[in-house]
ROSE-4610 file (N, C-alpha, C; in Angstrom, 1 decimal, always signed):
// ROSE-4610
residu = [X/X/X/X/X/X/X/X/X/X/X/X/X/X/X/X/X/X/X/X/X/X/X/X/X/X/X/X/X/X/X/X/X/X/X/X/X/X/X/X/X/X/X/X/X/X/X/X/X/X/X/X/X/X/X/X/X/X/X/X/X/X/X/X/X/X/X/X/X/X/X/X/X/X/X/X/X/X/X/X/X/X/X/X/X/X/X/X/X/X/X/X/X/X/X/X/X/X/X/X/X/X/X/X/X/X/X/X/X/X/X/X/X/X/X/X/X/X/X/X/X/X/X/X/X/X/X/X/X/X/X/X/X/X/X/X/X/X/X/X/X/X/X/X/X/X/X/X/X/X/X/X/X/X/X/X/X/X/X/X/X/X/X/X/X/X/X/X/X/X/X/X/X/X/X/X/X/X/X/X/X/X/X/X/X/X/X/X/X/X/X/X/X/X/X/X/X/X/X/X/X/X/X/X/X/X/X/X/X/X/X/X/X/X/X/X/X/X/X/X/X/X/X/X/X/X/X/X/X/X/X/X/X/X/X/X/X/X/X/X/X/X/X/X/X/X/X/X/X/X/X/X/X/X/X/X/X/X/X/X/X/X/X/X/X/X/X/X/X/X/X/X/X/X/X/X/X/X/X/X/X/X/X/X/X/X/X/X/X/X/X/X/X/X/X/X/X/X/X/X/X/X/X/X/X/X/X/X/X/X/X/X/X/X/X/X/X/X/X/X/X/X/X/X/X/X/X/X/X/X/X/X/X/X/X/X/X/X/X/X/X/X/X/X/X/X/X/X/X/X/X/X/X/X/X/X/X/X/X/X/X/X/X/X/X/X/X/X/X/X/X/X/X/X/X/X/X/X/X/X/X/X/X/X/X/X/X/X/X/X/X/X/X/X/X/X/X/X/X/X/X/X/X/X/X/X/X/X/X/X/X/X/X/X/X/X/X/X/X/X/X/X/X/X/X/X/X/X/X/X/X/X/X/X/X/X/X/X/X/X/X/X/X/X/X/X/X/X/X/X/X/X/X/X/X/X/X/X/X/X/X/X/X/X/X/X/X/X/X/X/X/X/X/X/X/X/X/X/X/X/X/X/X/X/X/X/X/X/X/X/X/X/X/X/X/X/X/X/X/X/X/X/X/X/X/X/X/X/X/X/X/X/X/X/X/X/X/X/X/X/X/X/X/X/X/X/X/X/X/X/X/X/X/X/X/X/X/X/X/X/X/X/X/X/X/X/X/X/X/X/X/X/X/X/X/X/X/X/X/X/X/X/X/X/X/X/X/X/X/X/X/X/X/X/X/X/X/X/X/X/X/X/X/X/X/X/X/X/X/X/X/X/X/X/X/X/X]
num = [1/1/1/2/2/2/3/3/3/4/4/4/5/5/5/6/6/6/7/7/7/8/8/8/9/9/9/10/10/10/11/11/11/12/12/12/13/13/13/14/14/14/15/15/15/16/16/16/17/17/17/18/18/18/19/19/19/20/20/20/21/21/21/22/22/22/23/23/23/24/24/24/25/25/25/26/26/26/27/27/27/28/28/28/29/29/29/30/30/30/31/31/31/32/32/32/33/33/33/34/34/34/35/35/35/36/36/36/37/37/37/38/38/38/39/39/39/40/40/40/41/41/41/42/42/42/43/43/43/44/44/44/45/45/45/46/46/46/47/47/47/48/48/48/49/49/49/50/50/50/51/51/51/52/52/52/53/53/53/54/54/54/55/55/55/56/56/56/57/57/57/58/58/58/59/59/59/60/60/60/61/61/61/62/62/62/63/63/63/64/64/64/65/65/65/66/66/66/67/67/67/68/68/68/69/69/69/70/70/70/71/71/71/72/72/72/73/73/73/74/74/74/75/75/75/76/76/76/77/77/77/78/78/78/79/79/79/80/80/80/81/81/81/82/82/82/83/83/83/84/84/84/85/85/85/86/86/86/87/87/87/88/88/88/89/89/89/90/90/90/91/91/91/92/92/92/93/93/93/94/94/94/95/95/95/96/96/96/97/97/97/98/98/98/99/99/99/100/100/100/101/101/101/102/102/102/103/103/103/104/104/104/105/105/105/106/106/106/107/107/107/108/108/108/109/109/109/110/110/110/111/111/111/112/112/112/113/113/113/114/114/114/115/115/115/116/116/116/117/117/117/118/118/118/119/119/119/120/120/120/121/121/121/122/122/122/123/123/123/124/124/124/125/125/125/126/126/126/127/127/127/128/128/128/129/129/129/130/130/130/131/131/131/132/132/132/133/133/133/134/134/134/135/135/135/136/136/136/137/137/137/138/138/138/139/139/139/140/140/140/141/141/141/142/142/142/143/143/143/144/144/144/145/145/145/146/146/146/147/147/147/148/148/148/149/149/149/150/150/150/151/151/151/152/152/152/153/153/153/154/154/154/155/155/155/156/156/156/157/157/157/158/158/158/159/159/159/160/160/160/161/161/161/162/162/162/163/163/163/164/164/164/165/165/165/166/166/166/167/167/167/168/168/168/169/169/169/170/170/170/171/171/171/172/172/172/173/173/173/174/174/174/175/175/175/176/176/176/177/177/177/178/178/178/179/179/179/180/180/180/181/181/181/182/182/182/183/183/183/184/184/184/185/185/185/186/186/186/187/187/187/188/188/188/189/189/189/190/190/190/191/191/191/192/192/192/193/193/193/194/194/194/195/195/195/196/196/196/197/197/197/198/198/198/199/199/199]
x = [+52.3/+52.5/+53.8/+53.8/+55.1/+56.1/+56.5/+57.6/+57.8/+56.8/+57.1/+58.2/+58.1/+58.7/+60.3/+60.4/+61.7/+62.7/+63.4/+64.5/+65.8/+66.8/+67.8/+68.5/+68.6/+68.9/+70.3/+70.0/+71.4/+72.4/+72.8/+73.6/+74.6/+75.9/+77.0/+77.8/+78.4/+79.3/+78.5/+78.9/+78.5/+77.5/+76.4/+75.8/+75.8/+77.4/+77.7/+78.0/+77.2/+77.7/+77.4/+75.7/+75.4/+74.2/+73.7/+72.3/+71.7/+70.3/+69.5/+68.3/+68.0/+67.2/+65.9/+65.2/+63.7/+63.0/+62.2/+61.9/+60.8/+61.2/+60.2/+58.6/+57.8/+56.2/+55.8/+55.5/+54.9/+53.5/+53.1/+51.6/+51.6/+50.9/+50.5/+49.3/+48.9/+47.7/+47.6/+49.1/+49.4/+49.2/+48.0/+48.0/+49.4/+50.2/+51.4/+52.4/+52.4/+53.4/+52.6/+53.6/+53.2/+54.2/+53.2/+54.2/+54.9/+54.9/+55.7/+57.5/+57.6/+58.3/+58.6/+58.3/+59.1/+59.8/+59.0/+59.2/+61.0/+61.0/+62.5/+63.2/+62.8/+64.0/+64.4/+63.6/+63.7/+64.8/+64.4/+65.2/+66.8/+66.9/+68.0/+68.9/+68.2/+68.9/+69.3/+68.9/+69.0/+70.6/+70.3/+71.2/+72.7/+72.7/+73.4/+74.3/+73.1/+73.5/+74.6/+73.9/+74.5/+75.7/+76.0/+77.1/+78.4/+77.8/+78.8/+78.7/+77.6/+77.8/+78.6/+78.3/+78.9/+80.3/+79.9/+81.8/+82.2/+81.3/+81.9/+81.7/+82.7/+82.6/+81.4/+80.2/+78.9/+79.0/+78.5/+77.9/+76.6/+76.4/+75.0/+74.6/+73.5/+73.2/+72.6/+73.0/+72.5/+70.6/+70.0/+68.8/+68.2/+69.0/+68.4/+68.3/+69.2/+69.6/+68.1/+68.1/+67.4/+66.2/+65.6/+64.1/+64.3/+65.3/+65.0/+64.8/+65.8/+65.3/+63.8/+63.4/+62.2/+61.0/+61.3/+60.6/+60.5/+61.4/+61.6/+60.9/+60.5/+59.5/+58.3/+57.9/+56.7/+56.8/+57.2/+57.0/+57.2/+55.5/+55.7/+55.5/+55.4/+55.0/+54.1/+52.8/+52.5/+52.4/+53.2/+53.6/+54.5/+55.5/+56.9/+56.0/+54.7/+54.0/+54.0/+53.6/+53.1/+54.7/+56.2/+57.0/+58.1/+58.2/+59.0/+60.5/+61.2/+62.6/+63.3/+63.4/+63.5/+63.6/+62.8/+62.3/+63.0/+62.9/+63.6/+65.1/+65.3/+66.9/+67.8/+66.8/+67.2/+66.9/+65.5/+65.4/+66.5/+67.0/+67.7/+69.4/+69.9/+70.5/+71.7/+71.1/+71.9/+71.4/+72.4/+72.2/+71.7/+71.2/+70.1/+69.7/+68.1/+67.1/+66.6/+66.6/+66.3/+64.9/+64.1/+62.6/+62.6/+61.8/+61.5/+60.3/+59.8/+58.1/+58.4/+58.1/+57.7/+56.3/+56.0/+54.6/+55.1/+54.5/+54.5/+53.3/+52.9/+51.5/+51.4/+50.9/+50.6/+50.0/+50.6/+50.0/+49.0/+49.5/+49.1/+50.1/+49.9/+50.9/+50.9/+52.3/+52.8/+53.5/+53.0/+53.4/+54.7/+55.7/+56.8/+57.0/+56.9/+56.8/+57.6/+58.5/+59.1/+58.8/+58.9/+58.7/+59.9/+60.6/+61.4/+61.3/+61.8/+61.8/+63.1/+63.1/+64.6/+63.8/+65.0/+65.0/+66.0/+65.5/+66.6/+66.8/+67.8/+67.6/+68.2/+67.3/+67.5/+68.1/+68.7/+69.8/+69.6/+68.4/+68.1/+69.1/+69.8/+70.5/+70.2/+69.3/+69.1/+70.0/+71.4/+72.0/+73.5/+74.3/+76.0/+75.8/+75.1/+75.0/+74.0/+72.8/+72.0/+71.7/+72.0/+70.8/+69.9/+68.6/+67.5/+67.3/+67.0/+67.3/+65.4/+65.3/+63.9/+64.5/+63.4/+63.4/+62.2/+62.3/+61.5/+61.7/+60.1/+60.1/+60.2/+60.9/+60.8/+60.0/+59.2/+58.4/+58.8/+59.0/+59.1/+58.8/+58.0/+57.9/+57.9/+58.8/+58.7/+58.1/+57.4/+57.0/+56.9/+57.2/+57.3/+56.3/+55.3/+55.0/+55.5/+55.2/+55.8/+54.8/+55.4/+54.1/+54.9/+53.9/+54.4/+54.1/+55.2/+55.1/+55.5/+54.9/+55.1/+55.6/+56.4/+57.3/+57.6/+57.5/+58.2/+58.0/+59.4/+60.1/+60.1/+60.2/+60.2/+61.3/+62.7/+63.1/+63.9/+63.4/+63.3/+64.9/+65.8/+66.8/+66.6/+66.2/+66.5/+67.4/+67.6/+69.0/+67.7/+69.0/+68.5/+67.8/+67.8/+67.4/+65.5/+65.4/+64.3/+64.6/+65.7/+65.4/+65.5/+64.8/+64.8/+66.2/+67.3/+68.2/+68.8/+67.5/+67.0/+65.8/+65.4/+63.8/+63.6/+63.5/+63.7/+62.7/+61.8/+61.3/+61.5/+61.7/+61.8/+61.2/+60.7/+60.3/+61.3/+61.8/+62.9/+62.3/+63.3/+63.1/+62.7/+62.6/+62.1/+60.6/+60.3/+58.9/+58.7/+60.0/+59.8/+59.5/+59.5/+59.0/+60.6/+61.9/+63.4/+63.4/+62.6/+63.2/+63.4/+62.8/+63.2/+64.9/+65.4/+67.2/+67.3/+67.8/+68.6/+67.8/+66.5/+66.0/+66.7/+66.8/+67.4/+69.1/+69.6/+71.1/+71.0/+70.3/+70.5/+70.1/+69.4/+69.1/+70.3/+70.6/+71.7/+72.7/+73.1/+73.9/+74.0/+73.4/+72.9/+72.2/+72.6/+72.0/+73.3/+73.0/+74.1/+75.3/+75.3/+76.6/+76.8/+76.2/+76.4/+77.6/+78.3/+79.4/+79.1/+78.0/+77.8/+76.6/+77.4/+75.9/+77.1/+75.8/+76.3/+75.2/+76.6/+75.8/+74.9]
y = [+336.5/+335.5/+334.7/+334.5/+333.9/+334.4/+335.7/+336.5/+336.9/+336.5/+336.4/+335.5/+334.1/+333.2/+333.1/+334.3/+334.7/+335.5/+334.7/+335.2/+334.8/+335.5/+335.2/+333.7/+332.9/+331.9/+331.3/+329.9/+329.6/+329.1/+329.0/+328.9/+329.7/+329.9/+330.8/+331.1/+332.4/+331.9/+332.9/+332.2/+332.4/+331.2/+332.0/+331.0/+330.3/+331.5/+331.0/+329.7/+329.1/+327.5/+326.8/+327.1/+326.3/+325.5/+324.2/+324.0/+322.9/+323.7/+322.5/+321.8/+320.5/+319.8/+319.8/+319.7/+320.0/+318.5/+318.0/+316.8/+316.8/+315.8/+315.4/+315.3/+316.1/+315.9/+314.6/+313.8/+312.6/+312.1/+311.9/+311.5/+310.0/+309.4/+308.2/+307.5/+306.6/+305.7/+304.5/+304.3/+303.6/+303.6/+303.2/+303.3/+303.1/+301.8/+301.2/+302.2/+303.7/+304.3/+305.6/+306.0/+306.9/+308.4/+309.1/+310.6/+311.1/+311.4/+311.9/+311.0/+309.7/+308.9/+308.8/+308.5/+308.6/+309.9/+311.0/+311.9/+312.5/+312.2/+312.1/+311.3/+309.8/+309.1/+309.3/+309.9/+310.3/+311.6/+312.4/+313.7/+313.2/+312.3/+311.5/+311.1/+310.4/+309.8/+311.3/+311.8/+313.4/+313.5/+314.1/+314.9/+313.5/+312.5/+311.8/+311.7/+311.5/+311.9/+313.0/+314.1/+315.4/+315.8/+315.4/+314.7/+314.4/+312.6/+312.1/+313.0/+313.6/+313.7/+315.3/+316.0/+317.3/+317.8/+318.7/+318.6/+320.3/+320.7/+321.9/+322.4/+323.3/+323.5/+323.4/+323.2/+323.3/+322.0/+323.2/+322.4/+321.9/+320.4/+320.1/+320.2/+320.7/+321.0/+319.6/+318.9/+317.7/+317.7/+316.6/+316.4/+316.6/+316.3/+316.2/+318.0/+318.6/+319.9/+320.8/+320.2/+321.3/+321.0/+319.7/+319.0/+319.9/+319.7/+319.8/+321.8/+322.7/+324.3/+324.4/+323.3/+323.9/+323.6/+322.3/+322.0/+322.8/+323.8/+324.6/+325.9/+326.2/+327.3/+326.5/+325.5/+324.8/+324.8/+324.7/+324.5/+323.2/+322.5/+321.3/+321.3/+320.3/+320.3/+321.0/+321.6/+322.3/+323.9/+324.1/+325.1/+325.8/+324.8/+325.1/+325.4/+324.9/+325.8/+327.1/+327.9/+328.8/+329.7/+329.5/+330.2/+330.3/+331.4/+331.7/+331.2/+331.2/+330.1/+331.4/+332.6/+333.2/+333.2/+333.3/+332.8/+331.5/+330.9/+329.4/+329.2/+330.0/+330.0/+330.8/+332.0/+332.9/+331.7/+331.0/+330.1/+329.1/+328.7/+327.3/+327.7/+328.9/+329.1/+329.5/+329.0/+328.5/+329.6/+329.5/+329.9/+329.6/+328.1/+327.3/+326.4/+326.2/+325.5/+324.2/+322.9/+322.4/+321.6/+322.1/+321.3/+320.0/+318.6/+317.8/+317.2/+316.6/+315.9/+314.8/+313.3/+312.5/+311.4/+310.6/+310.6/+309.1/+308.3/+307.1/+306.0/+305.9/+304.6/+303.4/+302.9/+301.6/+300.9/+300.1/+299.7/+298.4/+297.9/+296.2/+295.6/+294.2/+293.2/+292.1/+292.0/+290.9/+289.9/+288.9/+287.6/+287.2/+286.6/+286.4/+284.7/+283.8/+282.5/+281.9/+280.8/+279.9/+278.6/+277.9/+276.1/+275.6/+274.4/+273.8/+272.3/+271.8/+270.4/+269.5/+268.5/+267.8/+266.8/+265.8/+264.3/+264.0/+262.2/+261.6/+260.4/+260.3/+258.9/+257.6/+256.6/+255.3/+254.4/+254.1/+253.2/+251.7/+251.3/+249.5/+248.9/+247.9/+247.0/+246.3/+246.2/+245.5/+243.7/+244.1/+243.7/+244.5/+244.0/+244.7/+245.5/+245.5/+246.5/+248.0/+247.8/+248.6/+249.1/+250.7/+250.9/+251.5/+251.7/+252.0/+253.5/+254.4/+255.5/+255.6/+256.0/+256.1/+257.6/+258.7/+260.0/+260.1/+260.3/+260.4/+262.0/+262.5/+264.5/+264.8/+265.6/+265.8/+267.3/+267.7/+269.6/+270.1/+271.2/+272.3/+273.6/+274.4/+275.8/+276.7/+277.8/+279.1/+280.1/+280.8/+281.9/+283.1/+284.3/+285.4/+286.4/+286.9/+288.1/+289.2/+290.4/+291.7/+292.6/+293.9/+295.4/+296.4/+296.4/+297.3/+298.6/+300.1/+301.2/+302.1/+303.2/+304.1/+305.3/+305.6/+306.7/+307.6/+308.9/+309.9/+311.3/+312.2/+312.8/+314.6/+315.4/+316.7/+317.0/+318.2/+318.4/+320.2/+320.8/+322.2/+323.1/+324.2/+324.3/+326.2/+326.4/+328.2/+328.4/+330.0/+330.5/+331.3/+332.0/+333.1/+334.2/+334.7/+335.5/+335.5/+333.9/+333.7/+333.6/+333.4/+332.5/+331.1/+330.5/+329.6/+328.9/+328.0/+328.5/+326.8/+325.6/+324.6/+324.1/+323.6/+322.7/+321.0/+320.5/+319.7/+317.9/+317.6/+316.3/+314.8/+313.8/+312.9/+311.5/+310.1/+309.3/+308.0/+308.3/+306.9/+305.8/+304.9/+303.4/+302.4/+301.5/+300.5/+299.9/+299.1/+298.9/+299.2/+299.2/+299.2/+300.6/+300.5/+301.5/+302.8/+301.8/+302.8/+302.8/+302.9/+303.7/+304.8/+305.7/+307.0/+307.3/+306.3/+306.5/+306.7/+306.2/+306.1/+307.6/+308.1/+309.1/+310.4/+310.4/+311.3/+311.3/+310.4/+310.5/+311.0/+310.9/+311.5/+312.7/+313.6/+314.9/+315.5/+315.4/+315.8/+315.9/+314.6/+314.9/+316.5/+316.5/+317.0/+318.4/+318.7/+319.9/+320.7/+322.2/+323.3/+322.9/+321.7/+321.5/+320.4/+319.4/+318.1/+317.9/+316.8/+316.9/+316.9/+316.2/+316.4/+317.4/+319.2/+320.2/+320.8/+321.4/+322.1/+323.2/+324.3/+325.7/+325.7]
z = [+81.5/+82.5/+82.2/+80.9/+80.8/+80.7/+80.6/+81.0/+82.8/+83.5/+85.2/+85.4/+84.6/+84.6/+84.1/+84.0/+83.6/+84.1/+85.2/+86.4/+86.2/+86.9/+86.6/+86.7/+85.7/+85.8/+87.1/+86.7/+88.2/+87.6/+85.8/+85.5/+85.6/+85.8/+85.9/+85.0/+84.2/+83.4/+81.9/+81.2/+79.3/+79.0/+78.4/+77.7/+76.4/+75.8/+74.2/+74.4/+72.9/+72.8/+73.3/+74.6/+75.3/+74.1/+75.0/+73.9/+75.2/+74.7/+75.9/+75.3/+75.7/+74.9/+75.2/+74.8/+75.8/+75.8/+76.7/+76.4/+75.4/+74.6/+73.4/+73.7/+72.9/+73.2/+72.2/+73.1/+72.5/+72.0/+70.6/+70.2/+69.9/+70.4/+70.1/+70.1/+69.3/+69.9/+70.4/+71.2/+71.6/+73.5/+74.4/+75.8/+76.1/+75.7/+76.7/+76.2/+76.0/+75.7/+76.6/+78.0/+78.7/+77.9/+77.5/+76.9/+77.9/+78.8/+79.9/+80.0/+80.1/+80.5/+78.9/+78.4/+76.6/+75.8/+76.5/+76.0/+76.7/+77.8/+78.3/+77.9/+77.7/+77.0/+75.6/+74.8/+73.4/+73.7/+74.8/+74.9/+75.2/+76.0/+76.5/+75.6/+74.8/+73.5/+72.5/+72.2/+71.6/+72.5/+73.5/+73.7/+74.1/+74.0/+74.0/+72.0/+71.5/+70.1/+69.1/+70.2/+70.1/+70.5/+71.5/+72.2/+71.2/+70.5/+70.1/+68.5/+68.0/+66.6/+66.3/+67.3/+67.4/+66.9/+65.8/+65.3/+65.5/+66.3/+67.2/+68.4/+68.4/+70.5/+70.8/+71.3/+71.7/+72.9/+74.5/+75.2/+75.4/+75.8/+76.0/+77.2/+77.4/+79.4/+79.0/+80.1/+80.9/+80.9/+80.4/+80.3/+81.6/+83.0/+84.1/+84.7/+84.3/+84.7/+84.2/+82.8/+82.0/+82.5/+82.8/+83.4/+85.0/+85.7/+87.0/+86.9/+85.9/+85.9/+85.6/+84.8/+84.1/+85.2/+85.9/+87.2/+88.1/+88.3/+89.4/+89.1/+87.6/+87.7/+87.7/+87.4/+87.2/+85.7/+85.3/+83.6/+82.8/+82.7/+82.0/+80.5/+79.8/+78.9/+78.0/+78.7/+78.0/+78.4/+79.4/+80.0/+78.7/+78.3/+77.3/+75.8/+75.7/+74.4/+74.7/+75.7/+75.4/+76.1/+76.3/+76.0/+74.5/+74.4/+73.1/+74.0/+72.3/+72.6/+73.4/+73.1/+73.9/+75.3/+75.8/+77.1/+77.5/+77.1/+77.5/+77.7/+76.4/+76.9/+77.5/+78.3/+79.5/+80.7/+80.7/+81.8/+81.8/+81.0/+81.0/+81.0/+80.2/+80.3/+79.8/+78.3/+77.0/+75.9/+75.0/+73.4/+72.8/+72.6/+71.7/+72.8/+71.8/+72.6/+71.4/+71.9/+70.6/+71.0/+69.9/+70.4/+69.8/+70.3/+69.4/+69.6/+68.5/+68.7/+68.0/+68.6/+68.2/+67.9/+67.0/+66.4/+66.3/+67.4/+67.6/+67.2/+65.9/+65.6/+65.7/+66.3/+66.8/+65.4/+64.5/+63.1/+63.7/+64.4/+64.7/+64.9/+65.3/+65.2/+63.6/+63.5/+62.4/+63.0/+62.2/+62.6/+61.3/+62.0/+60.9/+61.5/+60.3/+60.1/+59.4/+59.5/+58.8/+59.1/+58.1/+58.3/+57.7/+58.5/+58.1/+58.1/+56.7/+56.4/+56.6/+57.0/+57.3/+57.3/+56.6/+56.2/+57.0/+57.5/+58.5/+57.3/+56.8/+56.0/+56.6/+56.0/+56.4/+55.4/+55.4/+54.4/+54.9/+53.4/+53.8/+52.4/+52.9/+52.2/+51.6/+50.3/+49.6/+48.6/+48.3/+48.2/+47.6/+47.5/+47.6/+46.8/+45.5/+44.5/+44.8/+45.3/+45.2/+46.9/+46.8/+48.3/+48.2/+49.1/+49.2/+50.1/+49.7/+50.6/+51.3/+52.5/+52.6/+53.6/+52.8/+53.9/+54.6/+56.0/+57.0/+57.2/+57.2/+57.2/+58.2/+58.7/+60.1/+59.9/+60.5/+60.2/+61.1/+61.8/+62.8/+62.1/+63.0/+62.2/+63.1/+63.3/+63.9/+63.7/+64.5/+64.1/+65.5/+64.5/+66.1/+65.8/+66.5/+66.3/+66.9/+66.2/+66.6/+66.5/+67.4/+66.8/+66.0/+65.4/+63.9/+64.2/+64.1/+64.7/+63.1/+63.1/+62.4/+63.5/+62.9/+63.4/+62.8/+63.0/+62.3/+63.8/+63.4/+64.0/+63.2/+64.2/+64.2/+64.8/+64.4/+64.9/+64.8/+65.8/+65.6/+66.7/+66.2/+67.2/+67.4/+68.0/+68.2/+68.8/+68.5/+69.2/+70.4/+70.8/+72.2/+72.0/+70.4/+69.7/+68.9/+69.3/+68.7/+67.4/+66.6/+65.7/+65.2/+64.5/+64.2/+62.9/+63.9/+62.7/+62.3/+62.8/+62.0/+62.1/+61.0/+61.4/+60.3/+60.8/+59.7/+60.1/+59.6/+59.6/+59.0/+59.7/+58.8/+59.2/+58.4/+58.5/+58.7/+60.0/+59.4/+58.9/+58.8/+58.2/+59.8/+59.3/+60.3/+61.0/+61.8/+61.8/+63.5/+64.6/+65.7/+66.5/+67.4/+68.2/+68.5/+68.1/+68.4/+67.1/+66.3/+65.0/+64.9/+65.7/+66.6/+66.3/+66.9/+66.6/+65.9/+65.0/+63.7/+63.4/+63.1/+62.8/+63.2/+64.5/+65.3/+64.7/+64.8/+64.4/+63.2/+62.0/+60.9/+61.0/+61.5/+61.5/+61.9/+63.4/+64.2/+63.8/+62.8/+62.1/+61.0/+60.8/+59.6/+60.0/+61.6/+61.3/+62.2/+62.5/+62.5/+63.2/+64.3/+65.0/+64.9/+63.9/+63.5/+62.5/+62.3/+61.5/+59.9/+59.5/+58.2/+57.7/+58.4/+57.9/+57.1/+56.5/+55.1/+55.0/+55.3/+55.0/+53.8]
């Protein structure tokens, strides 16, 4: 079945050097995070990344191009498990395919608190020699809560050949829900057309 789904694509041209992003499959236990609608902006941000971090000729097909080919066979999300990269990057059109999964946990919320003290002083005159200082406390205290996210990231790139020629996982730093970024930039960096890879 999933080789029916494999027609001559409507890109034109060479597919050397092409790379297309797939949208990110999203897990979470978080309801207010729809996988469908994150899982594109995560892809977005990727191929935006790839973009600037890229330190050789490699083009990126457009996140809308690659969503709107894969729409057009009907191939969603879990449609794209059951094709080999193979397959994918005759449909899409390109030489590499890069998969990614993100792992979104909802920890709870933290509350971050400060209190602050200020004195207004009052200066009584006792006589020419001596003054009298009186501090009057003034309190205020802020406090903000936040939600605390655990994040960690998958990131997988095939050629046309079906192989797999990176894979690599990491936990970024941070507590928010875009800790995702920074994650993503360091991989991409760091992997086959990123500027800091190392055979």
């Amino acid at each position: 079945q999933a080789s029916s789904l494999i027609a001559n694509n409507s890109s034109s041209g060479s597919t050397k050097n092409k790379v297309a992003v797939l949208p990110f499959s999203i897990v979470s236990n978080d309801d207010a995070i729809k996988p469908d609608v994150f899982g594109v902006q995560v892809q977005n941000d990727c191929a935006n990344i790839l973009r600037e971090e890229s330190a050789f000729a490699v083009t990126i097909q457009d996140p809308m191009t690659t969503n709107a080919l894969l729409a057009k066979k009907g191939i969603d999300a879990t449609a794209i498990a059951t094709l080999l990269p193979t397959e994918l990057a005759s449909i899409l059109g390109v030489e590499y395919v890069m998969y990614g999964a993100t792992e979104v946990i909802n920890e709870g919320t933290r509350t971050y608190g400060s209190d602050v003290v200020s004195y207004k002083d009052k200066e009584k005159e006792k006589d020419r020699k001596n003054t009298e200082n009186k501090g009057v406390a003034i309190a205020s205290s802020n406090s903000s809560t936040t939600i605390s996210y655990d994040v960690k990231l998958d990131l997988k790139i095939f050629n046309d050949k079906g192989e797999n020629i990176y894979a690599e996982s990491r936990h970024p730093f941070g507590l928010g829900i875009d800790a995702y970024h920074s994650g993503l930039k360091y991989m991409i960096k760091r992997c086959p057309f990123g500027s800091k890879y190392k055979k």
